[in-house]
C-alpha positions as MATLAB code, in Angstrom:
seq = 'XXXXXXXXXXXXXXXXXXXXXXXXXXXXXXXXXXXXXXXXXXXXXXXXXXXXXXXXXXXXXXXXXXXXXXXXXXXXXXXXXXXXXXXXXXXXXXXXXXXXXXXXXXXXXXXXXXXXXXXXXXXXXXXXXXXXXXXXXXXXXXXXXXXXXXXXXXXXXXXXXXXXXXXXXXXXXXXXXXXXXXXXXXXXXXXXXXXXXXXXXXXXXXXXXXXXXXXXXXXXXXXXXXXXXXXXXXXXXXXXXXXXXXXXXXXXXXXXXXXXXXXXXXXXXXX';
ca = [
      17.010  -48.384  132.683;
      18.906  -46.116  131.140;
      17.407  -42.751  129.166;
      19.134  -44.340  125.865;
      16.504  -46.947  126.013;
      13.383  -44.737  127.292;
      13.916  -41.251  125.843;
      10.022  -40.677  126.977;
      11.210  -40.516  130.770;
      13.217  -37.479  129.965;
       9.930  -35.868  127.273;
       8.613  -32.319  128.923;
       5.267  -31.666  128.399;
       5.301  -29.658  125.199;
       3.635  -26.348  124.862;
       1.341  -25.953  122.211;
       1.835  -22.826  120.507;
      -0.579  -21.480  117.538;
       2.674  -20.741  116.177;
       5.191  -23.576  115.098;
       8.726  -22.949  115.689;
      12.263  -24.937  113.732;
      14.437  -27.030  115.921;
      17.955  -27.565  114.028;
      19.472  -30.946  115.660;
      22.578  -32.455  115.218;
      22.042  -35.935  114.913;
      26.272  -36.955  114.943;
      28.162  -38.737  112.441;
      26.320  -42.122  112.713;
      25.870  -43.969  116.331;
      23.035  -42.777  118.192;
      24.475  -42.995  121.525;
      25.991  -39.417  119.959;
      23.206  -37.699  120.370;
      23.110  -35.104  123.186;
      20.386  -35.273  125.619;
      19.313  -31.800  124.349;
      18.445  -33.642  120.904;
      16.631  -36.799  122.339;
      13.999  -34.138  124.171;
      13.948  -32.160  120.938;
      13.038  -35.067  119.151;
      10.557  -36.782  121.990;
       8.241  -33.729  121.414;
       8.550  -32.982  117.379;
       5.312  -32.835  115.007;
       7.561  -33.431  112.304;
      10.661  -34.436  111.411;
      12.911  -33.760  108.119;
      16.043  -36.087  107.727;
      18.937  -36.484  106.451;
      19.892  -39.605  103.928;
      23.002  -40.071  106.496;
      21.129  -40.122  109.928;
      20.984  -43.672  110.783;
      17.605  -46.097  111.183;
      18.539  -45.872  115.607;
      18.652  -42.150  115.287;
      14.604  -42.418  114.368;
      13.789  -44.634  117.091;
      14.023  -41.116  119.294;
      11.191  -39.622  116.989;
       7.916  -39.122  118.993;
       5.519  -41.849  118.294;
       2.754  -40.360  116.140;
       5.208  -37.630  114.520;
       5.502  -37.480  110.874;
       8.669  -38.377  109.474;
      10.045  -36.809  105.936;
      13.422  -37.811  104.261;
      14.873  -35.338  102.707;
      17.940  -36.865  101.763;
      20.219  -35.468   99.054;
      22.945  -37.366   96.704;
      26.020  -35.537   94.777;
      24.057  -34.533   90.789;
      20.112  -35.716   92.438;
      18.180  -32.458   93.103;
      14.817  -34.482   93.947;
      15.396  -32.050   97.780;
      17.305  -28.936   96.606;
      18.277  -27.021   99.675;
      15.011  -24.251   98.545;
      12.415  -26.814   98.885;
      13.553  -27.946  101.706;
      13.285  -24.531  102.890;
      10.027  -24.038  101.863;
       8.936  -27.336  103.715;
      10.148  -26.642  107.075;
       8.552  -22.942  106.913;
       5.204  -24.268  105.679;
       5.165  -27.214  108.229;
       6.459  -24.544  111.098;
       3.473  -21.835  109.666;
       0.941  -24.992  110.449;
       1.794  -24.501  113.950;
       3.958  -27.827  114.389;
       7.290  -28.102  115.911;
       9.539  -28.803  112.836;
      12.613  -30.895  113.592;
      15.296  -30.593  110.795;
      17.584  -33.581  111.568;
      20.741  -33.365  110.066;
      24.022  -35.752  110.512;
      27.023  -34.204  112.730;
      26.822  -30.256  113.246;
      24.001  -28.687  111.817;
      26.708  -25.369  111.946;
      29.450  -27.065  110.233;
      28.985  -27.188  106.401;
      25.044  -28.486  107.349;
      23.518  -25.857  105.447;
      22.070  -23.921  108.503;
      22.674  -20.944  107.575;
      20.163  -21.288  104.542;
      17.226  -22.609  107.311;
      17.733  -20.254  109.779;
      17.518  -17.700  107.700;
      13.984  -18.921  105.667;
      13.073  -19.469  109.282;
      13.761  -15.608  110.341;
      12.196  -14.419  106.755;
       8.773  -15.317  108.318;
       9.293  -14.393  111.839;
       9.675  -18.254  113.007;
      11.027  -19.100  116.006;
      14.146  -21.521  115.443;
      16.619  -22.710  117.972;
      19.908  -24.751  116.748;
      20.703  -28.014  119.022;
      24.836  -28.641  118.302;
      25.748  -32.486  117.181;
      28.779  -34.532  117.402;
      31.383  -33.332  113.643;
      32.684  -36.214  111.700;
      36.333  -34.344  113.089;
      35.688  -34.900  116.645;
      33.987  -38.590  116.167;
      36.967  -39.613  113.983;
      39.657  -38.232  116.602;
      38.021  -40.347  119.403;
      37.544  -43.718  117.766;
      40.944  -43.299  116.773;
      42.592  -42.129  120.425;
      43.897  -39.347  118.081;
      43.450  -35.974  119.731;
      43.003  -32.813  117.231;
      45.577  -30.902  119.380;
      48.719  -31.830  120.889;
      50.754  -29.409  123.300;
      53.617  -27.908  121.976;
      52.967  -29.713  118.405;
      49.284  -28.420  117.323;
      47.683  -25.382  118.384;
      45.125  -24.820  116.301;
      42.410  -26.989  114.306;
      41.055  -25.772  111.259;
      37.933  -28.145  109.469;
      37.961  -27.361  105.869;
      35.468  -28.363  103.019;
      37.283  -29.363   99.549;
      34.336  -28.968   98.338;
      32.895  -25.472   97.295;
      29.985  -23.759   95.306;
      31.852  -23.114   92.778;
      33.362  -26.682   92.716;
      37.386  -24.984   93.104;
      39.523  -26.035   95.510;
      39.937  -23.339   98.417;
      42.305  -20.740   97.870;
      43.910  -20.417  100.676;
      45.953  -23.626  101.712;
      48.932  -21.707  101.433;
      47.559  -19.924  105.027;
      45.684  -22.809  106.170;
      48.756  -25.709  105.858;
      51.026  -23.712  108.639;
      52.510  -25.857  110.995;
      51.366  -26.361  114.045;
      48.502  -27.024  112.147;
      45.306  -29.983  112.342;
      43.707  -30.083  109.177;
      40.199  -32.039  108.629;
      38.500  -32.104  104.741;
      34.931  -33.129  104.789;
      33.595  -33.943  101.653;
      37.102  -34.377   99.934;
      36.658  -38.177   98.429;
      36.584  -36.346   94.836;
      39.304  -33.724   94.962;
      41.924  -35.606   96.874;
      44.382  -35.864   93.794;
      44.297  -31.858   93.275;
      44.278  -31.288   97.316;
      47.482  -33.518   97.558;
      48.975  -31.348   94.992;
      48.217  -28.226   96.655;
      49.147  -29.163   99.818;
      52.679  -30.269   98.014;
      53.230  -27.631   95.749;
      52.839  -25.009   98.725;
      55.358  -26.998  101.006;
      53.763  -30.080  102.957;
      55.645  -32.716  102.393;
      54.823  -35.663  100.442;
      55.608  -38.001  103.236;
      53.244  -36.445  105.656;
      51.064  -38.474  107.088;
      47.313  -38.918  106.415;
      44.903  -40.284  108.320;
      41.545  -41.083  106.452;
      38.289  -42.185  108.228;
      35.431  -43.232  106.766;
      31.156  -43.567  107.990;
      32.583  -42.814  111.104;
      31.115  -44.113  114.322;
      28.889  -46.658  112.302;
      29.665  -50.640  112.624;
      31.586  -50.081  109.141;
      33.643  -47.655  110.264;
      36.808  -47.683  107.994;
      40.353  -45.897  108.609;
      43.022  -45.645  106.146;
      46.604  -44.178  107.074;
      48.527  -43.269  103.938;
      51.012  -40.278  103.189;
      49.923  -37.311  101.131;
      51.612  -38.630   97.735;
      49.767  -41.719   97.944;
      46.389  -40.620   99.535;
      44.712  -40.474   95.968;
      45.937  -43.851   95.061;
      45.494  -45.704   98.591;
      41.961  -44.771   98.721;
      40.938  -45.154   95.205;
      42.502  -48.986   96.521;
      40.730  -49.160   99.328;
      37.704  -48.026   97.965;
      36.787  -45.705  100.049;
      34.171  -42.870   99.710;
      32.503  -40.172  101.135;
      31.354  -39.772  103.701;
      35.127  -39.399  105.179;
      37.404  -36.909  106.666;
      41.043  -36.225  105.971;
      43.089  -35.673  108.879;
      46.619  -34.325  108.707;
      48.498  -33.350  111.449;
      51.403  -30.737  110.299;
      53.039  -30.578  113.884;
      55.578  -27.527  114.756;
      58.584  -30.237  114.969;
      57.949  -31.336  111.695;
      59.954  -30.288  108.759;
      58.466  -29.008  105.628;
      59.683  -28.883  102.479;
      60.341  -25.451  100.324;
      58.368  -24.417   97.931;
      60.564  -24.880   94.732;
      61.345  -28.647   96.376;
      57.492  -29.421   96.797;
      56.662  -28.509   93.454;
      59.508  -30.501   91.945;
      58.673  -33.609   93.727;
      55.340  -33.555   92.537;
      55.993  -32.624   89.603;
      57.811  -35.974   89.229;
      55.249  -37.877   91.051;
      54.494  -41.342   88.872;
      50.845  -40.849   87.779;
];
């Protein structure tokens, strides 16, 4: 039998504290055979456990018998869980003296909002511990055979949101769109018409390829490959939403465009 089908086997025996303490865990993108064995004990011994709307239904089927389970999904505009009541939950639950698991899909340290829980956590003198997860990046790059790096062609990986407080688009694709380059956008379903535009007007070219991947690692796992003057159009055809990631691989070989070109060409660009 493997430990996939009887987490129990591999259960410590917990011990009780008076004092609760706040496990982070990283449940992956989707498929629960992600999980790291560090997660399936975290979540064999939990009191309670706060999830995400994107962990899937197998993910659960790891939770301790008995344990309390809370979703605390969110949706883009619904506020029903802002990130300060879940904050508050966690740290009363914790204060109770339970072990508090906050489940979240992929990395809880990459754009998962830990920062915010580990620090509500440390406010009250909490003991919290963060267990790492499988990123939508690394998921997508496997399913797909597609490594993040090549040698000689991509050096460095950089996993941007397109999404920020403020609702902008970052400011700094000029220094992130070098080649040599791997770029990955989470959360950029609703800004890919301005990101292509960036990206163009500051010298990728509008044939570069795109490779878009959608509910990665789940049985509707979807991938698109476009190029970066289409990628708005392609996916609005395709219908495909978030979650996804953007992959574009801007290798050293490649040729970009100049500045004054890029702009011109999109510019011109048929709406």
């Amino acid at each position: 039998m493997s430990f996939i089908e009887h987490p129990a086997t591999l259960v410590p025996c917990p011990d009780r504290a008076t004092r609760g303490r706040i496990s982070l865990v990283g449940a992956g993108p989707g498929a629960a055979d992600h999980l790291t064995l560090r997660a399936i004990r975290c979540l064999g011994i939990a009191d309670i456990v706060f999830y995400d709307r994107l962990v899937e239904p197998e993910v659960l089927d790891f939770v301790r018998p008995g344990a309390e389970r809370v979703f605390v999904g969110k949706e883009v505009g619904a506020h029903s869980w802002p990130q300060t009541r879940i904050n508050a939950a966690i740290v009363a639950a914790a204060l109770q003296g339970k072990h508090v698991v906050r489940l979240k899909s992929g990395d809880p340290s990459i754009f998962g909002r830990a920062c915010e829980e580990i620090t509500a956590a440390q406010a009250h003198d909490l003991e919290v511990e963060v267990i790492p997860g499988v990123t939508a990046a690394s998921a997508a790059a496997a399913s797909l055979c597609q490594p993040l790096t090549r040698r000689g062609a991509t050096d460095r990986v950089v996993l941007a949101t397109a999404t920020c407080c403020t609702g902008d688009m970052p400011d700094q694709i000029a220094e992130i769109a070098r080649p040599g380059t791997t770029l990955v956008f989470y959360m950029a379903m609703n800004q890919l018409q301005a990101l292509s535009e960036q990206l163009i007007a500051h010298g990728v070219s509008p044939e570069q390829a795109v490779t878009v991947s959608t509910e990665v690692s789940r049985r509707s796992e979807r991938t698109l490959h476009t190029c970066l003057s289409r990628l708005w159009q392609d996916c609005q055809t395709a219908r495909i939403r978030n979650p996804a990631v953007v992959m574009i691989e801007l290798a050293k070989d490649q040729p970009v465009v100049s500045s004054a070109l890029a702009a011109s060409l999109s510019a011109s660009r048929p709406v």
